[in-house]
mmCIF file of the N, C-alpha and C atoms, coordinates in Angstrom:
data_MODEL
# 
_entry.id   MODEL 
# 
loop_
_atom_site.group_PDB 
_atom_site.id 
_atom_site.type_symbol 
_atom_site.label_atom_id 
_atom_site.label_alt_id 
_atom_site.label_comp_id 
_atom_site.label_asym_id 
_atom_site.label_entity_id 
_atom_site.label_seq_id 
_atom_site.pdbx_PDB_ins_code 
_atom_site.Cartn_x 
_atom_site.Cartn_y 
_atom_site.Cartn_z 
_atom_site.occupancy 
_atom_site.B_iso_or_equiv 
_atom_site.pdbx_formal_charge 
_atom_site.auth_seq_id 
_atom_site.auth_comp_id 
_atom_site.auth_asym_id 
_atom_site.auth_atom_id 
_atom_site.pdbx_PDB_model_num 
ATOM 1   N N  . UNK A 1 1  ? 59.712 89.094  168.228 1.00 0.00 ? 1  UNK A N  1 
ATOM 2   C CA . UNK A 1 1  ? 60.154 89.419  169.566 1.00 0.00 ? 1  UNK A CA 1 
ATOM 3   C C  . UNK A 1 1  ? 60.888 90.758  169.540 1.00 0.00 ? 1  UNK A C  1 
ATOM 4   N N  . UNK A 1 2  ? 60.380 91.323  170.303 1.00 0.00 ? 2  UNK A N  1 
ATOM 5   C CA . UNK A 1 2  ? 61.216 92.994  170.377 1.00 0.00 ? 2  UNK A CA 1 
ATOM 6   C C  . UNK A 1 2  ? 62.186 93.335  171.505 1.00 0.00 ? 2  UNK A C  1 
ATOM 7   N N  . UNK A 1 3  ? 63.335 93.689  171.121 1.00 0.00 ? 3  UNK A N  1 
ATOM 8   C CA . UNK A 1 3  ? 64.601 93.525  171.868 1.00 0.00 ? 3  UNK A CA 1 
ATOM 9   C C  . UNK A 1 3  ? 64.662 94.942  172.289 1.00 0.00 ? 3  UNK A C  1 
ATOM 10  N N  . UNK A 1 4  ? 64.715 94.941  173.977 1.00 0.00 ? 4  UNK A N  1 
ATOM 11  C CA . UNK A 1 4  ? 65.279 96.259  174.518 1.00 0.00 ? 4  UNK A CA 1 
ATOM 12  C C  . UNK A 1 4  ? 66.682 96.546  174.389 1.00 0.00 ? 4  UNK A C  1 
ATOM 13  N N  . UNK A 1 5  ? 67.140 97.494  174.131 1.00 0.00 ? 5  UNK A N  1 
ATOM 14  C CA . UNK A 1 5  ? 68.572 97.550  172.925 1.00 0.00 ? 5  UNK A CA 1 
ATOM 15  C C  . UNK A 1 5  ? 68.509 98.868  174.133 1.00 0.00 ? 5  UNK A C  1 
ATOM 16  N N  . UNK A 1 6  ? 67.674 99.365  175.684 1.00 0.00 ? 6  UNK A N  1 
ATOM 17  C CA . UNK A 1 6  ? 68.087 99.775  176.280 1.00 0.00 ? 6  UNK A CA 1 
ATOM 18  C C  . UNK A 1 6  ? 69.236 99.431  177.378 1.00 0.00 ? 6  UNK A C  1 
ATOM 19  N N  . UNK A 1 7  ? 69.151 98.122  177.116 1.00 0.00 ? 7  UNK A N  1 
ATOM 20  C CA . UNK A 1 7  ? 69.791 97.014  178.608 1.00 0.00 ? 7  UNK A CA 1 
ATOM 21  C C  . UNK A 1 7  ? 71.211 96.747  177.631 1.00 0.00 ? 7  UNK A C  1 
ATOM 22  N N  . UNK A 1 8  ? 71.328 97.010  176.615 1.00 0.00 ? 8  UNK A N  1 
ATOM 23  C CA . UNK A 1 8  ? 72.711 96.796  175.683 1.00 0.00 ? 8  UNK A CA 1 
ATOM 24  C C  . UNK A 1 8  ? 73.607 97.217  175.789 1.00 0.00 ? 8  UNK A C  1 
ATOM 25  N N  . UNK A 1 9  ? 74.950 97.265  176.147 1.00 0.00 ? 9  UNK A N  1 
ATOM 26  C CA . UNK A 1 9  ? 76.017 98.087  176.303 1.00 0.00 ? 9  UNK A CA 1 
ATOM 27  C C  . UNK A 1 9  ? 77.381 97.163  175.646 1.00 0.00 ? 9  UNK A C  1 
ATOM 28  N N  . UNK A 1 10 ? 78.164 98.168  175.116 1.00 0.00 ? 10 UNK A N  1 
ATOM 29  C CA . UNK A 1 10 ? 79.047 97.440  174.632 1.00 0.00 ? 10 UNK A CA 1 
ATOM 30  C C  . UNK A 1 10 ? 80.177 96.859  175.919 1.00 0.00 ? 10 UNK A C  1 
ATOM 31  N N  . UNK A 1 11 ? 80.732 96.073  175.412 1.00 0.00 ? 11 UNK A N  1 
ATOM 32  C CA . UNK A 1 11 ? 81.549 95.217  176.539 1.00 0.00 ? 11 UNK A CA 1 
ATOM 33  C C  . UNK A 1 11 ? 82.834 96.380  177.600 1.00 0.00 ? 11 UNK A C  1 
ATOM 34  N N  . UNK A 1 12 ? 83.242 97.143  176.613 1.00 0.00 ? 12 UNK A N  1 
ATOM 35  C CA . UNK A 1 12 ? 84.036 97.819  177.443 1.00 0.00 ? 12 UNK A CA 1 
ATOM 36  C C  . UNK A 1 12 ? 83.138 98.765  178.524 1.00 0.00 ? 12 UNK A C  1 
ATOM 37  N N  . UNK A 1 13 ? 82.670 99.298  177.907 1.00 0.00 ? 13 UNK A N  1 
ATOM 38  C CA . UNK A 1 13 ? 81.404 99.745  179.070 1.00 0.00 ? 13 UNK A CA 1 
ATOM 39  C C  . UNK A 1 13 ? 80.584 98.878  180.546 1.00 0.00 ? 13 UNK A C  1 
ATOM 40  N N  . UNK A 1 14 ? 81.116 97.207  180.622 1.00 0.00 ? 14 UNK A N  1 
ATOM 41  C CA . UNK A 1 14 ? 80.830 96.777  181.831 1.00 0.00 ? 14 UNK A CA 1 
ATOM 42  C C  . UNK A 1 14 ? 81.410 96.833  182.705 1.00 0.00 ? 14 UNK A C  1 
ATOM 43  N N  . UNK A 1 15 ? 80.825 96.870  183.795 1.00 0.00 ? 15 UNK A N  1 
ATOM 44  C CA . UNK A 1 15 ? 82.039 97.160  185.290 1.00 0.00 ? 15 UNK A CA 1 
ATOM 45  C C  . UNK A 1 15 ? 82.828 95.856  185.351 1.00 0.00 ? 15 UNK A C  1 
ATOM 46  N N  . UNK A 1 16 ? 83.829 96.171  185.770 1.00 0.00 ? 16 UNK A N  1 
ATOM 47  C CA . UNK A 1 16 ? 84.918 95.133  185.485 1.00 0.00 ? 16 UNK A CA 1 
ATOM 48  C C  . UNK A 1 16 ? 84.400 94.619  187.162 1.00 0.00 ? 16 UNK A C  1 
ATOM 49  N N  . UNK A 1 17 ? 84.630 92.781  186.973 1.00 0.00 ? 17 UNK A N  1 
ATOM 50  C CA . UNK A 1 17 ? 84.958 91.897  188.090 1.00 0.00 ? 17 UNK A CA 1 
ATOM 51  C C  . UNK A 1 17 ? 83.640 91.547  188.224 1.00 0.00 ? 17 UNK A C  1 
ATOM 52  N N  . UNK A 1 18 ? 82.297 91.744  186.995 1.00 0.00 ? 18 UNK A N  1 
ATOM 53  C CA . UNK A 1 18 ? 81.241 91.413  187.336 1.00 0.00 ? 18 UNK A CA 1 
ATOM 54  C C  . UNK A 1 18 ? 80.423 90.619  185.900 1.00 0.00 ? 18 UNK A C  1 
ATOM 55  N N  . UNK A 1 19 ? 80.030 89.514  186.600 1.00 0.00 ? 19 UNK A N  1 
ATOM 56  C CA . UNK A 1 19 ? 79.608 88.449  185.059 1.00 0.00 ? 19 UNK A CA 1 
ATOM 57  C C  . UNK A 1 19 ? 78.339 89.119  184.559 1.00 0.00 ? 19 UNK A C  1 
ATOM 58  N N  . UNK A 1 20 ? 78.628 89.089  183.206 1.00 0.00 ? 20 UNK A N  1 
ATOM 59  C CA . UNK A 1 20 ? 77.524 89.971  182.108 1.00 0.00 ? 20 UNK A CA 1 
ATOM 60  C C  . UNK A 1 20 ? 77.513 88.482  181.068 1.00 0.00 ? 20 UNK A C  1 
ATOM 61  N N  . UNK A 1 21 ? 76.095 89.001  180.427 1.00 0.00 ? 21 UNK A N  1 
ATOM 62  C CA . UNK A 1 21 ? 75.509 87.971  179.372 1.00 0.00 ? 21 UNK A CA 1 
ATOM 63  C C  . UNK A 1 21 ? 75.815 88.516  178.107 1.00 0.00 ? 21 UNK A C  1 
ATOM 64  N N  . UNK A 1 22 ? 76.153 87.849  177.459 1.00 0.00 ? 22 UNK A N  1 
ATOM 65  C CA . UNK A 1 22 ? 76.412 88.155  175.713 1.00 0.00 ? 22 UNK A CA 1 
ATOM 66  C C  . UNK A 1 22 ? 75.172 88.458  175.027 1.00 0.00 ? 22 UNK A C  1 
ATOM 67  N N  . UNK A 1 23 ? 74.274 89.216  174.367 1.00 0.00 ? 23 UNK A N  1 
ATOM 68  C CA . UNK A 1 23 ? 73.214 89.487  174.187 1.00 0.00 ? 23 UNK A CA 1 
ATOM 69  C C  . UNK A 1 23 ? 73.396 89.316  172.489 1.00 0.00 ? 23 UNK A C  1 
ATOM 70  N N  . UNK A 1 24 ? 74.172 89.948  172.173 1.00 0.00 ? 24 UNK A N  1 
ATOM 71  C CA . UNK A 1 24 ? 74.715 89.845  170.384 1.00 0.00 ? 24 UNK A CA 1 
ATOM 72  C C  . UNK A 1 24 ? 76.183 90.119  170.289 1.00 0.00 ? 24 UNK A C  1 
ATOM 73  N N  . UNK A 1 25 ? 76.232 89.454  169.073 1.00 0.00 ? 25 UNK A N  1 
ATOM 74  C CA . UNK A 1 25 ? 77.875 90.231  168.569 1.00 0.00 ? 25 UNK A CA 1 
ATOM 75  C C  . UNK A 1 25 ? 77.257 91.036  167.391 1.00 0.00 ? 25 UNK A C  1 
ATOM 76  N N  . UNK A 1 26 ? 77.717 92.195  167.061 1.00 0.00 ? 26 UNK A N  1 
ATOM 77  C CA . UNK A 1 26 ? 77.579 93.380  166.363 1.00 0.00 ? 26 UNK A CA 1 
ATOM 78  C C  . UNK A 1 26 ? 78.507 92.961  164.970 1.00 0.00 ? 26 UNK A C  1 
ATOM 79  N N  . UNK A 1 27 ? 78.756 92.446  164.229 1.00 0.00 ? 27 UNK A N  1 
ATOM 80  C CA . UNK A 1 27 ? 79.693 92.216  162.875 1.00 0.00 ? 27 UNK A CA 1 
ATOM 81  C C  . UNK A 1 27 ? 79.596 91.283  161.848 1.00 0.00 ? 27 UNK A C  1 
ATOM 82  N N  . UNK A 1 28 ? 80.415 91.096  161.062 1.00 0.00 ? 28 UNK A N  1 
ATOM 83  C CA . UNK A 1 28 ? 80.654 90.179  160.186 1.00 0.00 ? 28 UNK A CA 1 
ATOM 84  C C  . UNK A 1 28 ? 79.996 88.739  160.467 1.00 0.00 ? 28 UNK A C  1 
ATOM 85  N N  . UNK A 1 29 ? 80.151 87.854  159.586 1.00 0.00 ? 29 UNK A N  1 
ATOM 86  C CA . UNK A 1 29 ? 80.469 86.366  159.971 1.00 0.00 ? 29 UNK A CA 1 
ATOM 87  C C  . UNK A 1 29 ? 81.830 85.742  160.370 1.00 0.00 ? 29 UNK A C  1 
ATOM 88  N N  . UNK A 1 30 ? 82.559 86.722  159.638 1.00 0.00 ? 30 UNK A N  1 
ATOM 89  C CA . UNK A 1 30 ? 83.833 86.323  160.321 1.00 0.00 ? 30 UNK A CA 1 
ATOM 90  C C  . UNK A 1 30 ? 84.099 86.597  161.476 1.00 0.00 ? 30 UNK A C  1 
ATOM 91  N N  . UNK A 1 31 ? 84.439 87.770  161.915 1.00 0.00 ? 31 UNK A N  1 
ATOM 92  C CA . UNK A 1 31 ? 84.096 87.945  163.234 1.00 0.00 ? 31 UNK A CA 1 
ATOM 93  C C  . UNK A 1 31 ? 83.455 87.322  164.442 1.00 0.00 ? 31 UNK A C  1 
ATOM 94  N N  . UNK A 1 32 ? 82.278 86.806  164.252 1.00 0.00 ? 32 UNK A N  1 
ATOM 95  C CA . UNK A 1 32 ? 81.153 86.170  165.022 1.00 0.00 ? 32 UNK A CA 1 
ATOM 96  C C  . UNK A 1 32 ? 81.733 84.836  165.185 1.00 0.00 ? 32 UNK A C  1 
ATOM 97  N N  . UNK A 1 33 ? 82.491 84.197  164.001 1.00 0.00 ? 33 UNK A N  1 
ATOM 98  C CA . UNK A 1 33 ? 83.116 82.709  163.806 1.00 0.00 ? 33 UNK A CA 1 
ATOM 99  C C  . UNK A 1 33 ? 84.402 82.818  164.970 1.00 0.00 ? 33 UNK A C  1 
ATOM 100 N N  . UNK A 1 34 ? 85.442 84.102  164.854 1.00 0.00 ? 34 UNK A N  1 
ATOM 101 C CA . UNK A 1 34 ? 85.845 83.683  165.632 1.00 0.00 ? 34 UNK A CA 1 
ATOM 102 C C  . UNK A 1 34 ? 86.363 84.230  167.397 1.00 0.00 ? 34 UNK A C  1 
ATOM 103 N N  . UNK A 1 35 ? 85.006 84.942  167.219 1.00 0.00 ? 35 UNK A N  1 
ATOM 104 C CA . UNK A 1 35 ? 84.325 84.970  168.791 1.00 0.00 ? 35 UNK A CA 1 
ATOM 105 C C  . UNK A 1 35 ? 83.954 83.952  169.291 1.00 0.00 ? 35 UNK A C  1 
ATOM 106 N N  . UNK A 1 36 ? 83.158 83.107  168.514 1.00 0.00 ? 36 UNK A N  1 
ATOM 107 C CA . UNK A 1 36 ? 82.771 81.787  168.833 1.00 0.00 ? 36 UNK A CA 1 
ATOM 108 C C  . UNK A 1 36 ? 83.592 80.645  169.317 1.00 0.00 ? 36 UNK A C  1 
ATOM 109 N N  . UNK A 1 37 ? 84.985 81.029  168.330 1.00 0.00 ? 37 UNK A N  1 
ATOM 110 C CA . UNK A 1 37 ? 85.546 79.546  168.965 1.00 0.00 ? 37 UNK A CA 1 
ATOM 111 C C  . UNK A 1 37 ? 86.641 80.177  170.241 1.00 0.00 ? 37 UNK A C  1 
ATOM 112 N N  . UNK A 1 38 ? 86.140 81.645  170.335 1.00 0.00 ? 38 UNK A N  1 
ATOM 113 C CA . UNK A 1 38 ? 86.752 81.960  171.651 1.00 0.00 ? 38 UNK A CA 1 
ATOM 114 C C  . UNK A 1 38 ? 85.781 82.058  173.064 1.00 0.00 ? 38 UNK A C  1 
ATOM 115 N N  . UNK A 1 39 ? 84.655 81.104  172.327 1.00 0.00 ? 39 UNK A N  1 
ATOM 116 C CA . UNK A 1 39 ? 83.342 80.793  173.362 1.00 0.00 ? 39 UNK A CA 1 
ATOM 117 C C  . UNK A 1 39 ? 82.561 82.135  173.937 1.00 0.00 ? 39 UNK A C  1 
ATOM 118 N N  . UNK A 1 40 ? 82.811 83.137  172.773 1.00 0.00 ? 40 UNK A N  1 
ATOM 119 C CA . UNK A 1 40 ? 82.151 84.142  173.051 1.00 0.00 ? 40 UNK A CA 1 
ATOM 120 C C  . UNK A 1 40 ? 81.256 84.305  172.444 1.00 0.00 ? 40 UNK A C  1 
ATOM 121 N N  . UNK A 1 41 ? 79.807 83.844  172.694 1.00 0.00 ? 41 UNK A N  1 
ATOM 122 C CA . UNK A 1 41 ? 78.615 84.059  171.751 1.00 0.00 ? 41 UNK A CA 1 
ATOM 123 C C  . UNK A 1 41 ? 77.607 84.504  172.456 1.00 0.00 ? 41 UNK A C  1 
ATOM 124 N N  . UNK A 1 42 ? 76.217 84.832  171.842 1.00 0.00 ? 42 UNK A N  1 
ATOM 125 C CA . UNK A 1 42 ? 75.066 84.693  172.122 1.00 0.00 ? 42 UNK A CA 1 
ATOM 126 C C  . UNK A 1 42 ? 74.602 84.025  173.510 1.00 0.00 ? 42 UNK A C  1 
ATOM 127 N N  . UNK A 1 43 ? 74.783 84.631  174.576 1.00 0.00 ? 43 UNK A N  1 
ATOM 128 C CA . UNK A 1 43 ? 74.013 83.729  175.300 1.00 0.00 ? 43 UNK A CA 1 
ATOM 129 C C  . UNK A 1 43 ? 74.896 83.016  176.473 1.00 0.00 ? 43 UNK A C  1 
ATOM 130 N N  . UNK A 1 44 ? 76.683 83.360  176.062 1.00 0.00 ? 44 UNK A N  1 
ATOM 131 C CA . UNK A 1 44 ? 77.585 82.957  176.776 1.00 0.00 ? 44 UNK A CA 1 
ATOM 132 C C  . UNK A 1 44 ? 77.246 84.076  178.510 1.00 0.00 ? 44 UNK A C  1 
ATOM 133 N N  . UNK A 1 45 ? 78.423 83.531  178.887 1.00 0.00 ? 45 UNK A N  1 
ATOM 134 C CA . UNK A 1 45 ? 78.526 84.748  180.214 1.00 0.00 ? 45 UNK A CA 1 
ATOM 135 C C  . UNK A 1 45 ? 79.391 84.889  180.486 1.00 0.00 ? 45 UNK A C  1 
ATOM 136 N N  . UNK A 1 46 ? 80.415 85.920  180.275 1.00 0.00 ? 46 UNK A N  1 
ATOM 137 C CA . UNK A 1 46 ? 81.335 86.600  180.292 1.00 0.00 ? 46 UNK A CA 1 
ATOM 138 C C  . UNK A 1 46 ? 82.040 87.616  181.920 1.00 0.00 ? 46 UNK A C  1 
ATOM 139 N N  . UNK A 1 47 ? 83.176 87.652  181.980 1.00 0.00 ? 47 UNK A N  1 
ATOM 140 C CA . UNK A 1 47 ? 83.472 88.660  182.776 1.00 0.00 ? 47 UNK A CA 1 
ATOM 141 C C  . UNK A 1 47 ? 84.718 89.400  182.595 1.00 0.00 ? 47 UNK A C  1 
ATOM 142 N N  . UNK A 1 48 ? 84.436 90.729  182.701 1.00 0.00 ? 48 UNK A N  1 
ATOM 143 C CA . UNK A 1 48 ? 85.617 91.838  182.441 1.00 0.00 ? 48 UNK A CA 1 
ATOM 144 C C  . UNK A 1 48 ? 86.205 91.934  183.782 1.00 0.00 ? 48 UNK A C  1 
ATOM 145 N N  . UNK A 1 49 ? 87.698 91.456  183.115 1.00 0.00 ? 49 UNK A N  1 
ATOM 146 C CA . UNK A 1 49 ? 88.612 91.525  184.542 1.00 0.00 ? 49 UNK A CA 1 
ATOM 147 C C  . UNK A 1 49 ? 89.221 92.787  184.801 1.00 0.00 ? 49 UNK A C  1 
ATOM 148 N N  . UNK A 1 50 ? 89.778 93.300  182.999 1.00 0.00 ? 50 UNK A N  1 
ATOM 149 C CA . UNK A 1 50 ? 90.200 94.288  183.107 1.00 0.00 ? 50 UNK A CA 1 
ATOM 150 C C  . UNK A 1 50 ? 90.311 95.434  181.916 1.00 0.00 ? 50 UNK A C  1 
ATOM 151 N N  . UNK A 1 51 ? 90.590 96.435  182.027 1.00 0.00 ? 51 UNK A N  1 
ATOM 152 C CA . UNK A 1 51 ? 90.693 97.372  180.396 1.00 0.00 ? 51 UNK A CA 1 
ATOM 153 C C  . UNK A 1 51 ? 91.910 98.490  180.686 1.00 0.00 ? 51 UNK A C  1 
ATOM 154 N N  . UNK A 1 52 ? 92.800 97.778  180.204 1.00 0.00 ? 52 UNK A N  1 
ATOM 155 C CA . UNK A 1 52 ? 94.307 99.082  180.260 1.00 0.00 ? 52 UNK A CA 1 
ATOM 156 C C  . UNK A 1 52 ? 94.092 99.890  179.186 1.00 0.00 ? 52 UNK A C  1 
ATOM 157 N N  . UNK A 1 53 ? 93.535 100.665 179.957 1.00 0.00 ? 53 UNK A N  1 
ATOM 158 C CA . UNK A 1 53 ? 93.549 102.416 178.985 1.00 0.00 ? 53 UNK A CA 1 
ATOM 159 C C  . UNK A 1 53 ? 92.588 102.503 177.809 1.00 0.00 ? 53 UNK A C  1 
ATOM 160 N N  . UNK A 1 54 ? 93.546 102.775 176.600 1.00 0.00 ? 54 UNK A N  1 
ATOM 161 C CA . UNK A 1 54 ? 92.794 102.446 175.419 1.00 0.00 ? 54 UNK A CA 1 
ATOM 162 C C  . UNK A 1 54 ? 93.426 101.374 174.582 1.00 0.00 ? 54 UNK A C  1 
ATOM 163 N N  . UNK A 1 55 ? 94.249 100.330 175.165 1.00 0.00 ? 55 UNK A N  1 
ATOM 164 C CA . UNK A 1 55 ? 94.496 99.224  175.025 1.00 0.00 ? 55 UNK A CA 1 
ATOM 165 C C  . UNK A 1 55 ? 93.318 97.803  174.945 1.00 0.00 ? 55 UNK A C  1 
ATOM 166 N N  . UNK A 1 56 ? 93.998 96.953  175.222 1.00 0.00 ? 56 UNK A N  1 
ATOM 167 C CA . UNK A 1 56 ? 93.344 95.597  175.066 1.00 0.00 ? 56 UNK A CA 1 
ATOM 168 C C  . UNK A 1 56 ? 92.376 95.327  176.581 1.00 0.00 ? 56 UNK A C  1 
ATOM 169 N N  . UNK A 1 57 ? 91.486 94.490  176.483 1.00 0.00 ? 57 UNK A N  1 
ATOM 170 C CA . UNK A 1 57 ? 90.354 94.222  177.567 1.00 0.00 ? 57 UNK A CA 1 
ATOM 171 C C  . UNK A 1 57 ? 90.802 92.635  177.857 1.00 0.00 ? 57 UNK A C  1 
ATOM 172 N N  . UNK A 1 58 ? 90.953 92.609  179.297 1.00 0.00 ? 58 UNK A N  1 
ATOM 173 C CA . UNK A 1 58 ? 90.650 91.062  179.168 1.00 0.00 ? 58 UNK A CA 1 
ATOM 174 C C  . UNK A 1 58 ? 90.045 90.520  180.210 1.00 0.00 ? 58 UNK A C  1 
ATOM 175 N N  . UNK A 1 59 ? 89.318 89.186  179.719 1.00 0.00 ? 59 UNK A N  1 
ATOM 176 C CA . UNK A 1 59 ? 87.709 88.162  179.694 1.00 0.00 ? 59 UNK A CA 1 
ATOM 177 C C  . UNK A 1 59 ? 87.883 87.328  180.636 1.00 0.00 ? 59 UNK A C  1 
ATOM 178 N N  . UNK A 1 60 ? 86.951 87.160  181.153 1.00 0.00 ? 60 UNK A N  1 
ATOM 179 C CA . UNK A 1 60 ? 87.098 85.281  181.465 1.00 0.00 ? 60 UNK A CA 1 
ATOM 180 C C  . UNK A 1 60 ? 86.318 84.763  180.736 1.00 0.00 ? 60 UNK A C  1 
ATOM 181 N N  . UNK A 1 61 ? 85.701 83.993  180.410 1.00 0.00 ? 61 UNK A N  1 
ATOM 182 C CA . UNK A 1 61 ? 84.933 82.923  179.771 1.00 0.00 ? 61 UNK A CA 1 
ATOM 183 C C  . UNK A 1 61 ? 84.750 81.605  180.388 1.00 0.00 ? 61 UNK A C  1 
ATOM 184 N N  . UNK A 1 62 ? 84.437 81.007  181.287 1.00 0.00 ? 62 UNK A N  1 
ATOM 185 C CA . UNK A 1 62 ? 84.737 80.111  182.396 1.00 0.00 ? 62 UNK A CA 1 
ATOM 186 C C  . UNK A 1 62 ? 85.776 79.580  183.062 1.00 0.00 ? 62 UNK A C  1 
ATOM 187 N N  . UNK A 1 63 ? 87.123 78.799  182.529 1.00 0.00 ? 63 UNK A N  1 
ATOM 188 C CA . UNK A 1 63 ? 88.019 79.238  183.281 1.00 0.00 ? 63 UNK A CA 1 
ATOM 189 C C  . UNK A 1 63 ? 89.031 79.661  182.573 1.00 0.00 ? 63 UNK A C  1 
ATOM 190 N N  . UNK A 1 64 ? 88.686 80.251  181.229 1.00 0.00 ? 64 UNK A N  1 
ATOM 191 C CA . UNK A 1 64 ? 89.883 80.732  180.328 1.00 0.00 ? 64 UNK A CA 1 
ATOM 192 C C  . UNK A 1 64 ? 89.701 82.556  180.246 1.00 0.00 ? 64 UNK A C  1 
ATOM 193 N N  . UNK A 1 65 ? 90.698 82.768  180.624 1.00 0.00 ? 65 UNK A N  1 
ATOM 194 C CA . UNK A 1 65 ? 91.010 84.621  180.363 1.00 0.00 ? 65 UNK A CA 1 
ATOM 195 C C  . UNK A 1 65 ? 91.538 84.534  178.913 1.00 0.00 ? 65 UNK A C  1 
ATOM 196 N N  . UNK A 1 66 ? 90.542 85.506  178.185 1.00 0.00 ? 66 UNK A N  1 
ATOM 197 C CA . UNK A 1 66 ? 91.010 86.090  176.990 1.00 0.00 ? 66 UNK A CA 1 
ATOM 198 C C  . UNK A 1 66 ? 91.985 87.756  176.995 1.00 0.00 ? 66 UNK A C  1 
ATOM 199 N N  . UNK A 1 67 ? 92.551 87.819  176.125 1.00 0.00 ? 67 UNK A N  1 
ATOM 200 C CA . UNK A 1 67 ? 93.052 89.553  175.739 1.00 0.00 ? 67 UNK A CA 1 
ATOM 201 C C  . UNK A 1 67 ? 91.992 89.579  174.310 1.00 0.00 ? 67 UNK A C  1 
ATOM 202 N N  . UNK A 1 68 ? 91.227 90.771  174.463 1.00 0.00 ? 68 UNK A N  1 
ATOM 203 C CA . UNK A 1 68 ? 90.613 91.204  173.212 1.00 0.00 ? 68 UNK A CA 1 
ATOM 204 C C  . UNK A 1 68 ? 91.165 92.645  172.973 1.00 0.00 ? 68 UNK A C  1 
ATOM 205 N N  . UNK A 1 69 ? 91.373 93.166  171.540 1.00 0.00 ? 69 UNK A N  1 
ATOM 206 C CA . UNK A 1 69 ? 91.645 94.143  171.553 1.00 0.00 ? 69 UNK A CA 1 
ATOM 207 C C  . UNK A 1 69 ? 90.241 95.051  171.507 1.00 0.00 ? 69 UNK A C  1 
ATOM 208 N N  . UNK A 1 70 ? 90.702 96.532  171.692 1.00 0.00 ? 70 UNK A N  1 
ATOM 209 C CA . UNK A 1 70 ? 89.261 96.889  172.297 1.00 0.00 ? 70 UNK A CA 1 
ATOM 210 C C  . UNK A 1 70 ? 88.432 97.302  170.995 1.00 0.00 ? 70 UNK A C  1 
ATOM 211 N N  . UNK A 1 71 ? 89.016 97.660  169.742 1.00 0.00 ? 71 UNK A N  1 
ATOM 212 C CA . UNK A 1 71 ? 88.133 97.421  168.741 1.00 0.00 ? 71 UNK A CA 1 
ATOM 213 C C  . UNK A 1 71 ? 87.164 96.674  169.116 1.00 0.00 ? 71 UNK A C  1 
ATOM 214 N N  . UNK A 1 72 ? 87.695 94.857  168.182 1.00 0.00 ? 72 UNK A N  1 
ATOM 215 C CA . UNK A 1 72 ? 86.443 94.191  168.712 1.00 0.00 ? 72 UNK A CA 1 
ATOM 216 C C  . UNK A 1 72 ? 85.975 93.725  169.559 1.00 0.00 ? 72 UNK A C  1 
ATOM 217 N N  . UNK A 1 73 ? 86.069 94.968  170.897 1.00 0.00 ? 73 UNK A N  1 
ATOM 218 C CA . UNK A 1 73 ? 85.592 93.792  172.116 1.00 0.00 ? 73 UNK A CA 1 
ATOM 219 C C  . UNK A 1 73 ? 83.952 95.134  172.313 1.00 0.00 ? 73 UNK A C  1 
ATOM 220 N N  . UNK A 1 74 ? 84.161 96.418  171.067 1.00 0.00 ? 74 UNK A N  1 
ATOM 221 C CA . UNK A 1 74 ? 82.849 97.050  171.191 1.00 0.00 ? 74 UNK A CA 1 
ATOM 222 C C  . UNK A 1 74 ? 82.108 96.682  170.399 1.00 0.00 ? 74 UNK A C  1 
ATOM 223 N N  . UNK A 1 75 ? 82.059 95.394  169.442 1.00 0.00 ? 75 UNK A N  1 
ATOM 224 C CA . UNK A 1 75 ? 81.174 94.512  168.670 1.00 0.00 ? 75 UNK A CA 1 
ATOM 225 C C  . UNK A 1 75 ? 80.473 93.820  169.547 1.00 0.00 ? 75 UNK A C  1 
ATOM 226 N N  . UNK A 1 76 ? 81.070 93.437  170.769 1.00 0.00 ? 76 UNK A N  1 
ATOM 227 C CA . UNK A 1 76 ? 80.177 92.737  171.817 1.00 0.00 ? 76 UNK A CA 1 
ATOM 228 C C  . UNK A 1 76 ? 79.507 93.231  172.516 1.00 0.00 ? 76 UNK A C  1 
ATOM 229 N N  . UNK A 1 77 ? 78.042 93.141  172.315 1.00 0.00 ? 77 UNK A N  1 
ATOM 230 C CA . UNK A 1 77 ? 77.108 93.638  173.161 1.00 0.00 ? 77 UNK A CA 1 
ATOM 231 C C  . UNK A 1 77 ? 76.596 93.352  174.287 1.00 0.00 ? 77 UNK A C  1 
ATOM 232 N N  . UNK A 1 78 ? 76.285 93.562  175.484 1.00 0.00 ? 78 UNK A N  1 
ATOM 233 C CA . UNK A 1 78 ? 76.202 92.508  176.975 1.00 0.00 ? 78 UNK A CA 1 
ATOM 234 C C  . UNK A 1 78 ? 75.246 93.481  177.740 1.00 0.00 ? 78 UNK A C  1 
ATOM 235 N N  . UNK A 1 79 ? 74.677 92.479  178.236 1.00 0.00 ? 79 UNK A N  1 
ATOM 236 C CA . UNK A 1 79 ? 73.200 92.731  179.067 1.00 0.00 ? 79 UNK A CA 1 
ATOM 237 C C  . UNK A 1 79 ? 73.705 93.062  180.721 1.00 0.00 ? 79 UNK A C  1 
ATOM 238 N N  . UNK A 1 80 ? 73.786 94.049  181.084 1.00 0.00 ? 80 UNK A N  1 
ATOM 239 C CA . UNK A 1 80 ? 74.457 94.868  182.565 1.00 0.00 ? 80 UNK A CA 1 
ATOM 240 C C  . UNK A 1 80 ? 73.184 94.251  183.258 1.00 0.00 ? 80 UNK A C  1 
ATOM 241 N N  . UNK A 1 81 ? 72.289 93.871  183.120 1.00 0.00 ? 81 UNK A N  1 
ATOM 242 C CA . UNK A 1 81 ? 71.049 93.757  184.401 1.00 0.00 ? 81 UNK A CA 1 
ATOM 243 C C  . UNK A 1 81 ? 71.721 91.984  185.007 1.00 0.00 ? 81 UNK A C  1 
ATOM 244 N N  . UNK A 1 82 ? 70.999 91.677  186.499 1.00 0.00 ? 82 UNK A N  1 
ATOM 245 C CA . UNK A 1 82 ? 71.326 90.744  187.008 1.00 0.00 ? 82 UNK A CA 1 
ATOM 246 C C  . UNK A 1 82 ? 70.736 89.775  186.503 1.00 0.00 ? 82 UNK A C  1 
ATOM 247 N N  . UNK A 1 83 ? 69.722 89.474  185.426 1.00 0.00 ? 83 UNK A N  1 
ATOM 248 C CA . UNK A 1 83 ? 68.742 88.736  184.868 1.00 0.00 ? 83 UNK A CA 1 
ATOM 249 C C  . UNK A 1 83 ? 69.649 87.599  184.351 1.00 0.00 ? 83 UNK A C  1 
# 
């Protein structure tokens, strides 16, 4: 299966206040482990509420708001189309 890696954008790059799909996480296993148990995976659906500066980003994840710092919140890759 061949992945358009045009529709990919890293998470800080989504318009904030609008739900995006998790397409990949970009890293480690560690990393990925604990994105996961912050229900951020593959396939989740996510929304950027907000991004102070070059500070921390923060999520919703259904009804839980995360703070990610923005390092790894550009490991997360997310699909901008309405699909």
């Amino acid at each position: 299966m061949r992945r358009d890696k045009t529709r990919e954008i890293p998470l800080p790059f989504a318009p904030p206040g609008k739900e995006v799909k998790v397409i990949r996480i970009v890293g480690g296993e560690g990393m990925k482990h604990r994105l996961m148990n912050l229900a951020i995976h593959p396939g989740s659906r996510i929304k950027l509420l907000s991004a102070f500066g070059r500070g921390r980003l923060v999520v919703q994840t259904g009804e839980t708001r995360i703070a990610l710092g923005r390092g790894i919140s550009y490991h997360i890759m997310v699909n901008n189309d309405d699909n």
